[in-house]
C-alpha positions as CSV (number, residue, x, y, z in Angstrom):
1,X,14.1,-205.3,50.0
2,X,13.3,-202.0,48.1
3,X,10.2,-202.2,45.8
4,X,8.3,-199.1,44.4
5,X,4.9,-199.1,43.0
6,X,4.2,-197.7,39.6
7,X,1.4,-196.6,37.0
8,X,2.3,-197.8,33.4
9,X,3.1,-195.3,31.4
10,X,2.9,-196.7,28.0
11,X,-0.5,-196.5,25.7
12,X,0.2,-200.4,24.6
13,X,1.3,-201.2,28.2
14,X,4.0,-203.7,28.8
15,X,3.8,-205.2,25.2
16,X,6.6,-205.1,22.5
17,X,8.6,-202.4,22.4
18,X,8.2,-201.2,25.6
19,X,8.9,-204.7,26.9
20,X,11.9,-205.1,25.3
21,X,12.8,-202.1,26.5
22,X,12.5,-202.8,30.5
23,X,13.6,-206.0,29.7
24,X,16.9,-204.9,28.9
25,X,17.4,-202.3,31.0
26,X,16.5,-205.2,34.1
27,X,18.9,-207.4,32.6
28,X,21.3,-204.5,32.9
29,X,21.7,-204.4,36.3
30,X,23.7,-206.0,38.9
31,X,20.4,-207.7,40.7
32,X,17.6,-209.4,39.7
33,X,15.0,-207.3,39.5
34,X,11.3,-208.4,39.8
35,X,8.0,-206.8,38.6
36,X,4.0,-208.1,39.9
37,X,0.8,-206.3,39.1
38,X,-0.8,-205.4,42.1
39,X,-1.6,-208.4,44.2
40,X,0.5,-210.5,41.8
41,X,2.8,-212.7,41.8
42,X,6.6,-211.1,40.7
43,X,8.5,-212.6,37.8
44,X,12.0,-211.7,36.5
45,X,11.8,-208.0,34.7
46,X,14.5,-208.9,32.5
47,X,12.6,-211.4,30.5
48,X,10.4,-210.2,27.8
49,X,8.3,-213.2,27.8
50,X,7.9,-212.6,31.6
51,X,6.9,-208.8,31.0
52,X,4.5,-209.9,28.3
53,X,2.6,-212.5,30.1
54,X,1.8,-210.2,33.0
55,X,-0.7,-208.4,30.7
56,X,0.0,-205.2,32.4
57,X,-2.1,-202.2,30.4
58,X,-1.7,-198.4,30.4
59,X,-3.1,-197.2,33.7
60,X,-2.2,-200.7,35.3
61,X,-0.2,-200.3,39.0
62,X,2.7,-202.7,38.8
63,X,4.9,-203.6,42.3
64,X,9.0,-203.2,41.1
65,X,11.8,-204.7,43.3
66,X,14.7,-206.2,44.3
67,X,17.3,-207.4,46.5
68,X,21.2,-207.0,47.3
69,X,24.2,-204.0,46.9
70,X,22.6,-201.4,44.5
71,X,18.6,-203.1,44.4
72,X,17.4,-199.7,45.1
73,X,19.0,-197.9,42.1
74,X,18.0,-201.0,40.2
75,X,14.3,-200.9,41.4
76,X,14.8,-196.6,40.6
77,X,16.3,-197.4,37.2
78,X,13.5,-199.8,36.3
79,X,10.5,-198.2,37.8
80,X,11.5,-194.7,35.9
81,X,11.0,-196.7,32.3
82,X,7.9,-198.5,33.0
83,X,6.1,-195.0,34.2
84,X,7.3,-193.7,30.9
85,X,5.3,-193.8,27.8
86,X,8.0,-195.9,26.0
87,X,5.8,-195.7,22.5
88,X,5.7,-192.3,22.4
């Protein structure tokens, strides 16, 4: 199962507009793709609610995966938004 740790790149962290943001990019792809802070455990990435309830701040390391045909563009996909500073 491909996974790839991240830094949060957004000032308000996973909150909002940034949330909805991964959300829907998540939702977007042909797996499920998960999301834990470090030492967490994972919920669905394409759920807002989900992304929200992790509390995950700017700075915060979050674990990103998922499994089946194309998990590891998924995880790549995914992982590149939540590293971004999606507020800016």
């Amino acid at each position: 199962m491909p996974e790839k740790r991240v830094t949060v790149g957004s000032k308000v962290g996973l909150h909002a507009r940034p949330a909805a943001l991964v959300a829907k990019a998540a939702a977007a792809q042909p797996v499920a793709v998960q999301i834990a802070k470090a030492g967490g455990d994972p919920v669905a990435a394409g759920s807002v609610l989900n992304l929200m309830t992790l509390a995950a701040a700017f700075g915060d390391e979050v674990v990103i995966s998922a499994e089946g045909d194309g998990a590891e563009t998924a995880v790549d996909a995914v992982a590149e938004l939540v590293s971004t500073d999606l507020d800016a």
